[in-house]
C-alpha positions in Angstrom: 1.8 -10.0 -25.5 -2.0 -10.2 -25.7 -2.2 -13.9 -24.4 0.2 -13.1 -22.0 -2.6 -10.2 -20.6 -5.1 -12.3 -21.2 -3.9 -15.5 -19.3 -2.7 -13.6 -16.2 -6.6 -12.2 -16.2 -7.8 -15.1 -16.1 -5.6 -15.9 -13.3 -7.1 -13.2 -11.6 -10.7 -14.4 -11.5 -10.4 -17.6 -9.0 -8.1 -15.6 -7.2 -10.7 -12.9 -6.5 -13.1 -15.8 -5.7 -10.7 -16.6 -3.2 -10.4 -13.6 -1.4 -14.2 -13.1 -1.3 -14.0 -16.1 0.8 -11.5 -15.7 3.0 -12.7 -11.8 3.5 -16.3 -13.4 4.1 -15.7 -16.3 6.5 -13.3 -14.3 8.1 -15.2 -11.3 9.2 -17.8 -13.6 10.7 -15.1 -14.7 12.6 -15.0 -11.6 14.5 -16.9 -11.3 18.0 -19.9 -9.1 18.3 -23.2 -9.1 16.5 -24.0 -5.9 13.5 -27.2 -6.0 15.0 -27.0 -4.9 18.8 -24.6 -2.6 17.1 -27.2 -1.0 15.2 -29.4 -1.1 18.2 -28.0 0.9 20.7 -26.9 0.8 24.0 -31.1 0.4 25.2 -30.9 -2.9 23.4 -33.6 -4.4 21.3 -36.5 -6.8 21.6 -36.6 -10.2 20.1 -39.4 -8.9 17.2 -36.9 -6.2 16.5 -34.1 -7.9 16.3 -35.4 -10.4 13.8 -36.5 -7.6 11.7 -32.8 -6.6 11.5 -31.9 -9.4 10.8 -34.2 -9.8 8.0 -33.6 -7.0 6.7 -29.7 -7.0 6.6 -29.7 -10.8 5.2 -28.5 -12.4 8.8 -31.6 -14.8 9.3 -30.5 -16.9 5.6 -27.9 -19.5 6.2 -24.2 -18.1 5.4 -23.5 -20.1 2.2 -26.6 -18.1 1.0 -25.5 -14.4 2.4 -22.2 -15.2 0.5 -23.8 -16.2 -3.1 -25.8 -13.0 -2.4 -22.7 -11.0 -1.6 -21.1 -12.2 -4.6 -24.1 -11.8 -7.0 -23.6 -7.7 -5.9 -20.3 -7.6 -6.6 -20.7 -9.0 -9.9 -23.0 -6.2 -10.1 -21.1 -3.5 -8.9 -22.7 -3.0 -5.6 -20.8 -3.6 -2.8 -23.3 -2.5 -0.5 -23.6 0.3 2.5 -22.1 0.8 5.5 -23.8 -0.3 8.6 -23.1 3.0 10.5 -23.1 5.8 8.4 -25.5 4.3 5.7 -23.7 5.6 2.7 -22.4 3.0 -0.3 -18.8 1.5 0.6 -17.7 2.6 -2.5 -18.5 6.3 -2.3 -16.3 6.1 1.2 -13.3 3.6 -0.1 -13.0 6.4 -3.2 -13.4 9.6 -1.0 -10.5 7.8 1.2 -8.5 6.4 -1.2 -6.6 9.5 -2.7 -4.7 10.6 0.9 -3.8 6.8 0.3 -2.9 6.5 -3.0 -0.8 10.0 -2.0 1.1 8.3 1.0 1.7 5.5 -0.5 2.7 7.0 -3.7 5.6 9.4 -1.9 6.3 6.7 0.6 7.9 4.1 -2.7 9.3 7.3 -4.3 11.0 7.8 -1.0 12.4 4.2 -0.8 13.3 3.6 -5.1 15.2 6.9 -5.2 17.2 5.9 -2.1 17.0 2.3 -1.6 18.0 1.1 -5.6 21.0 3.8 -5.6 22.3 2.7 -1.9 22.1 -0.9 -3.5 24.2 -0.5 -6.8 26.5 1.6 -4.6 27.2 -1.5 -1.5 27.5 -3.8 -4.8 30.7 -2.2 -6.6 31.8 -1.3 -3.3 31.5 -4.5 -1.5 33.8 -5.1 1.5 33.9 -1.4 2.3 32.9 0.6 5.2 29.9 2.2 3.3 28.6 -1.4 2.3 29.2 -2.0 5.6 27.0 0.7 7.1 24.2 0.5 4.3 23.4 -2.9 5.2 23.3 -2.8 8.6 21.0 0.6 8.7 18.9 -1.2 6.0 18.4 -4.3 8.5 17.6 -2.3 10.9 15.3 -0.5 9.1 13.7 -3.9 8.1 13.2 -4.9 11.6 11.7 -1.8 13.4 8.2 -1.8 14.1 5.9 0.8 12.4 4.0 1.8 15.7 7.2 2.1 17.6 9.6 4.2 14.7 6.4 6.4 14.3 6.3 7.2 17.4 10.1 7.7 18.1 9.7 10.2 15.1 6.5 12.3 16.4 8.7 12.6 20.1 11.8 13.7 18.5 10.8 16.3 15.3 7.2 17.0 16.8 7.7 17.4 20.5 11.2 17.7 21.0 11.9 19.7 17.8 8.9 20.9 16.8 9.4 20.5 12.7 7.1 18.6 11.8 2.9 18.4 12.6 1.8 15.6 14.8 -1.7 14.3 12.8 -3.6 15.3 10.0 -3.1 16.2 6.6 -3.0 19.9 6.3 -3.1 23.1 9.0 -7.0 23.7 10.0 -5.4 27.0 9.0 -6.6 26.6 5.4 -9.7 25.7 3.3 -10.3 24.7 -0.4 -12.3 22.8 -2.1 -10.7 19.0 -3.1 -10.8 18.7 -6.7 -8.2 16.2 -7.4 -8.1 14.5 -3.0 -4.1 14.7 -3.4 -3.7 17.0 -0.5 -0.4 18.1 -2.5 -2.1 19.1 -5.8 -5.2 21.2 -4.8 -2.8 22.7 -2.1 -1.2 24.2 -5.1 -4.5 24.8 -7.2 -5.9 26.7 -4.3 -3.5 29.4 -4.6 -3.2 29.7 -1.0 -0.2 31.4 0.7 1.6 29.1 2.8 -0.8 25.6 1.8 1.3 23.6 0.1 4.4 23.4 2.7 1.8 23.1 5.2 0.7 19.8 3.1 4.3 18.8 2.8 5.1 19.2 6.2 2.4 17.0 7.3 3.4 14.1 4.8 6.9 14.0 5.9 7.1 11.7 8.6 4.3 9.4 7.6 5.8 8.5 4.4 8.9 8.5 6.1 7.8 5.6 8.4 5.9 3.7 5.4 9.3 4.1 3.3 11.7 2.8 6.0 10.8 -1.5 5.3 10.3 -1.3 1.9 13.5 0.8 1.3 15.7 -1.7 3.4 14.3 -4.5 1.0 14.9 -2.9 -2.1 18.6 -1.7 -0.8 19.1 -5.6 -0.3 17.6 -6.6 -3.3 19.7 -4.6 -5.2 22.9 -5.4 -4.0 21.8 -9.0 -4.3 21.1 -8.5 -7.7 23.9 -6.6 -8.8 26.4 -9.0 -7.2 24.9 -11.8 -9.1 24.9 -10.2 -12.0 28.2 -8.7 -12.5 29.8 -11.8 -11.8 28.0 -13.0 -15.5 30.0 -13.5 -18.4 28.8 -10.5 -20.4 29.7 -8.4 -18.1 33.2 -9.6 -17.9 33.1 -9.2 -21.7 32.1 -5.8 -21.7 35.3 -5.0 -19.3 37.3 -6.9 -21.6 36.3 -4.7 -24.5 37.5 -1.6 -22.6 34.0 -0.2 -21.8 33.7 2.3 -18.8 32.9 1.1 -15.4 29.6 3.9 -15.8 28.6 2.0 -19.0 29.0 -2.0 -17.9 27.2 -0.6 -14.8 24.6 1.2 -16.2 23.6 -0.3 -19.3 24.6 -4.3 -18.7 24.9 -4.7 -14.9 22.2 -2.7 -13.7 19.6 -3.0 -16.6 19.4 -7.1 -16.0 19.6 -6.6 -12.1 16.6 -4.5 -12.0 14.5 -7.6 -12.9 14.5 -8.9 -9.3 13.9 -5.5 -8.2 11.1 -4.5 -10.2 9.6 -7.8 -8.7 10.2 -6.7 -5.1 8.3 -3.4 -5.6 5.8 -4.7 -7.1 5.3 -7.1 -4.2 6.2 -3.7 -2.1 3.0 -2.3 -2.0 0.9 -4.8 -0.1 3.6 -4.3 2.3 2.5 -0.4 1.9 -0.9 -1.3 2.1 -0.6 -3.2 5.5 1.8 -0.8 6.7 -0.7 2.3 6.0 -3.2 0.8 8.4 -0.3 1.0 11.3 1.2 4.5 10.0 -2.4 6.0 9.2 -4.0 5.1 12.8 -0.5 6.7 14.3 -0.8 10.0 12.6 -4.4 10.0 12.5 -4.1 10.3 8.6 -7.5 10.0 7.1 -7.1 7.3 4.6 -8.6 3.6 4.1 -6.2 1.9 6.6 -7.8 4.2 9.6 -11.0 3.9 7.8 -10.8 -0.4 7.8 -9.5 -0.1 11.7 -12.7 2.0 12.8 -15.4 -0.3 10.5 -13.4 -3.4 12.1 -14.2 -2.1 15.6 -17.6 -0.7 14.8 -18.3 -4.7 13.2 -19.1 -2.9 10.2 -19.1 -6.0 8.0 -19.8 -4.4 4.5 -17.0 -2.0 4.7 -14.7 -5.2 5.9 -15.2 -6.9 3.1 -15.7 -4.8 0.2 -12.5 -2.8 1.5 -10.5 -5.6 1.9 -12.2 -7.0 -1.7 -10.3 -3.8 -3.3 -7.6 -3.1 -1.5 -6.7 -6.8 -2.6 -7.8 -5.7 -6.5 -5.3 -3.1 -6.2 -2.1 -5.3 -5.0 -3.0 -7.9 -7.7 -3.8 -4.8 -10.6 -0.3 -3.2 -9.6 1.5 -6.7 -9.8 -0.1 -7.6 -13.4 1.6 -4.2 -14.5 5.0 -5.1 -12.8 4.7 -8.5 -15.0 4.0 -6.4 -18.1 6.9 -4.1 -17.4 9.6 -7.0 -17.8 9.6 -7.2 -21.4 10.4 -3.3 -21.1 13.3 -3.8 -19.1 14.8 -7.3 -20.6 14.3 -8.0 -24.6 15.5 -11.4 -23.5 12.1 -12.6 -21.8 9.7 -10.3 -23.7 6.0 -12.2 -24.1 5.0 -12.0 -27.0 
């Protein structure tokens, strides 16, 4: 099990050197110059803007700002943001819990509904709920973010009026942060009222994050558990007069979850891309609407270290669904 971590690290090292690239030549890529940014709107004089340039590491040739870029990482630093001044990684972790919390509810939502929608269309198959399932979750699959968000914020927030619009509590109420999951120091606070207030306004946003990767895993499931209960164990287990709850649950649906696993693991980039779309929508103050304003404000520091972790986080989350398959399956267990 140890060389098993330990070579899927080192798979992890030119694959960071890889995204450090791509994140590098690609935010040069983008129109505008850092410096007039940083200017003003009165402009700036040739002297000056040299200075800048200096100053910021512009003026060397890029194959020497990127071995500079990635002798701070190795480092630690990943350097300060060209607008507010303050080090990317003091903003990415102040951001990072409404995140962490969106995204968090948002695969709750779409495992608790999507994996038992899934086993349910696969003993079922034929029938008018498999029927149904499948369609809604293909719907579900194709529906753009920006337009279902919206649809949502018309119908419970304007029509309705369940649900908050933006944000991620009332103005209403005040408390110190101590954990940045809205949800928990709602609770710590003590405050009358706070925590449905944070509830309400996480509703639809994880609802819209949830909807594509639930309609995946609903498919992946049923895929899975057709394939699987077409095995010959499984037909050995019905032959031995098990119950339909026990070849389900322990032989079907324990080998089936494999695949599954796999596609929530792969899940949360697609939650991570997603949250930039949903985030922006309901003006929830997390890294996606944080990357969107430093992408239009050419704030190349932020760019690239936040796309540098957001990156480390997808590939971190992935090593552990790897690790988790010896849990689920003794049968391909590294040892």
């Amino acid at each position: 099990m140890l060389r098993f971590i330990l070579k899927k690290l080192l798979y992890l090292v030119p694959t960071m050197i890889g995204i450090t690239l791509v994140a590098f030549g690609f935010i040069r890529l983008l129109p505008g110059d850092p410096v007039l940014l940083m200017a003003g709107e009165r402009g700036v004089s040739p002297e000056r803007y040299a200075q800048i340039a200096a100053q910021l590491g512009y003026d060397k040739p890029v194959w020497q700002q990127y071995l500079h870029y990635l002798g701070n990482l190795l480092q630690g630093d990943l350097g300060n943001s060209l607008v507010t001044k303050k080090p990317v990684l003091t903003e990415f972790l102040a951001l990072f819990p409404a995140t962490v919390e969106l995204a968090l509810v948002a695969i709750i939502i779409a495992t608790v509904i999507g994996v038992p929608v899934g086993v349910i269309a696969a003993i079922k198959r034929g029938s008018w709920f498999d029927q149904i399932s499948m369609t809604a979750a293909l719907v579900g699959f194709s529906m753009p973010i920006f337009w279902w968000g919206l649809l949502l914020i018309i119908l419970f927030s304007g029509v309705l009026g369940w649900t908050p619009v933006s944000g991620r509590i009332s103005l209403m109420y005040f408390f110190p942060q101590v954990t940045g999951f809205m949800l928990v120091d709602s609770l710590l606070s003590g405050q009358k009222g706070a925590f449905a207030s944070a509830l309400s306004h996480l509703i639809l946003p994880s609802i819209v994050l949830a909807t594509i990767p639930l309609a995946v895993i609903a498919r992946q499931t049923r895929s899975a558990m057709l394939e699987v209960m077409g095995e010959d164990y499984v037909r050995t287990a019905r032959a031995k007069g098990l119950s339909s709850r026990r070849v389900i649950g322990v032989h079907a649906l324990r080998n089936a979850m494999i695949p599954v696993i796999t596609t929530i693991g792969l899940q949360v980039g697609v939650l991570m891309a997603g949250a930039i779309l949903t985030e922006t929508i309901f003006s929830w103050p997390g890294i996606g609407k944080w990357m969107i304003d430093s992408i239009s404000r050419r704030d190349y520091p932020v760019v690239q270290s936040g796309l540098l972790l957001i990156a480390a986080i997808v590939m971190i989350v992935n090593l552990i669904v790897d690790l988790t398959y010896g849990l689920i399956n003794p049968r391909i267990r590294h040892k």
